[in-house]
matplotlib code that plots the C-alpha trace (Angstrom):
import matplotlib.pyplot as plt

x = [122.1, 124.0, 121.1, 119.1, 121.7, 122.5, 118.3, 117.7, 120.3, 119.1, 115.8, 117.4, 119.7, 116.2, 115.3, 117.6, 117.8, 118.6, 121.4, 124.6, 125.3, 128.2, 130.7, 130.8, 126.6, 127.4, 130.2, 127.8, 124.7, 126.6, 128.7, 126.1, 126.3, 129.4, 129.7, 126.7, 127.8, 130.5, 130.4, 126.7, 124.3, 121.0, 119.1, 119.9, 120.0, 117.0, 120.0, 121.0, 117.4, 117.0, 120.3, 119.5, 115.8, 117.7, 120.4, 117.9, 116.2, 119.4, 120.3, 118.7, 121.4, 124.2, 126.6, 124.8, 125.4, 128.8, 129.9, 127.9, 129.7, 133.4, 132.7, 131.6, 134.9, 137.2, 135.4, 135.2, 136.8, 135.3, 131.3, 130.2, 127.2, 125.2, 124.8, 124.0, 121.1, 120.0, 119.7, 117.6, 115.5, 115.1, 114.7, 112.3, 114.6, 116.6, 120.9, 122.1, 125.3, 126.9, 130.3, 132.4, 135.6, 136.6]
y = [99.7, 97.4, 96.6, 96.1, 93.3, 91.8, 91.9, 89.5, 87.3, 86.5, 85.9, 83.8, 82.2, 80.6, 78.2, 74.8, 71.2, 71.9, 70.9, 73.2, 75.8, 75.3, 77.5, 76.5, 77.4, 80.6, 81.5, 80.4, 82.0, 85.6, 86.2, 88.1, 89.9, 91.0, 94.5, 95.8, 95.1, 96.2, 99.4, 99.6, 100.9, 102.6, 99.2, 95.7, 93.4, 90.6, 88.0, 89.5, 89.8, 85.9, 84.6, 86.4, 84.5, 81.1, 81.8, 82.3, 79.4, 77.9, 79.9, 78.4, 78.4, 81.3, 78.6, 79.2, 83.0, 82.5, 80.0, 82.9, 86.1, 83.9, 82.8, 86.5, 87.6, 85.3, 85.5, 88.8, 90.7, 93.4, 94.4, 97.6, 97.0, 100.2, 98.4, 94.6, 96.9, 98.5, 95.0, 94.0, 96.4, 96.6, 92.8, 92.7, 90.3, 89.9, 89.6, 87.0, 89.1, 90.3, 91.7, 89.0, 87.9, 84.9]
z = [138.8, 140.7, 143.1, 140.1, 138.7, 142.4, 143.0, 139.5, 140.0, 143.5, 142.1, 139.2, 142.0, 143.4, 140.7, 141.8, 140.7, 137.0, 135.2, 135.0, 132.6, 130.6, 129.7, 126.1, 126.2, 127.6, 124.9, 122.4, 123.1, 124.2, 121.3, 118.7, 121.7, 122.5, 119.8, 122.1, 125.2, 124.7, 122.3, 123.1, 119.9, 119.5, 119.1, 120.7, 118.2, 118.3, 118.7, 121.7, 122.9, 121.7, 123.5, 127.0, 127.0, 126.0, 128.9, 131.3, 130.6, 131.7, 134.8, 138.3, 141.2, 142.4, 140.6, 137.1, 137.9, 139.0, 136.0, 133.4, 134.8, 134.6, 130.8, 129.8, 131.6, 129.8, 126.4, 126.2, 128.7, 131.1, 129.5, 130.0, 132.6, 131.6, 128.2, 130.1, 131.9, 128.9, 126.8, 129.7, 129.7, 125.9, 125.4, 128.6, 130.0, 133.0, 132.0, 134.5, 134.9, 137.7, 137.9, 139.5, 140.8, 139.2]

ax = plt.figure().add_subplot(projection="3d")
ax.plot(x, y, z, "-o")
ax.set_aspect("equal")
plt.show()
């Protein structure tokens, strides 16, 4: 699963020349979110589905990445990244998360 993460954010890390995503975007965006990525469920919520599209439309360089997995982390604490793989897979898009150092 962790190839699977590593393997779209390199493919997300190729877009370049785009503005920077900010933290406050990411906050934004993730918190409807954060009770199923968390907790998990037995649906994700169309929010959640909503935000990831909108983030990605946002995320083009390894700083984008870097600056997304740091905001989740000091929103929210730790996610549960069986849950981040299962929203992507259920909203048929990728999760620009990776689990980070920051």
């Amino acid at each position: 699963m962790r190839s699977l993460l590593l393997a779209v954010c390199v493919v997300l890390a190729l877009h370049c020349g785009e503005a920077a995503l900010s933290c406050d975007t990411v906050v934004a965006e993730i918190n409807p979110c954060v009770p199923y990525l968390t907790q998990g469920g037995d649906v994700v919520p169309d929010t959640c589905c909503d935000a990831t599209r909108t983030l990605n439309s946002q995320v083009h360089s390894n700083v984008d990445i870097h600056r997304f997995c740091c905001c989740i982390q000091s929103a929210m604490g730790p996610i549960n990244e069986n849950n981040a793989w299962l929203m992507s897979v259920n909203c048929n898009e990728r999760f620009p998360y990776v689990l980070c150092s920051c």
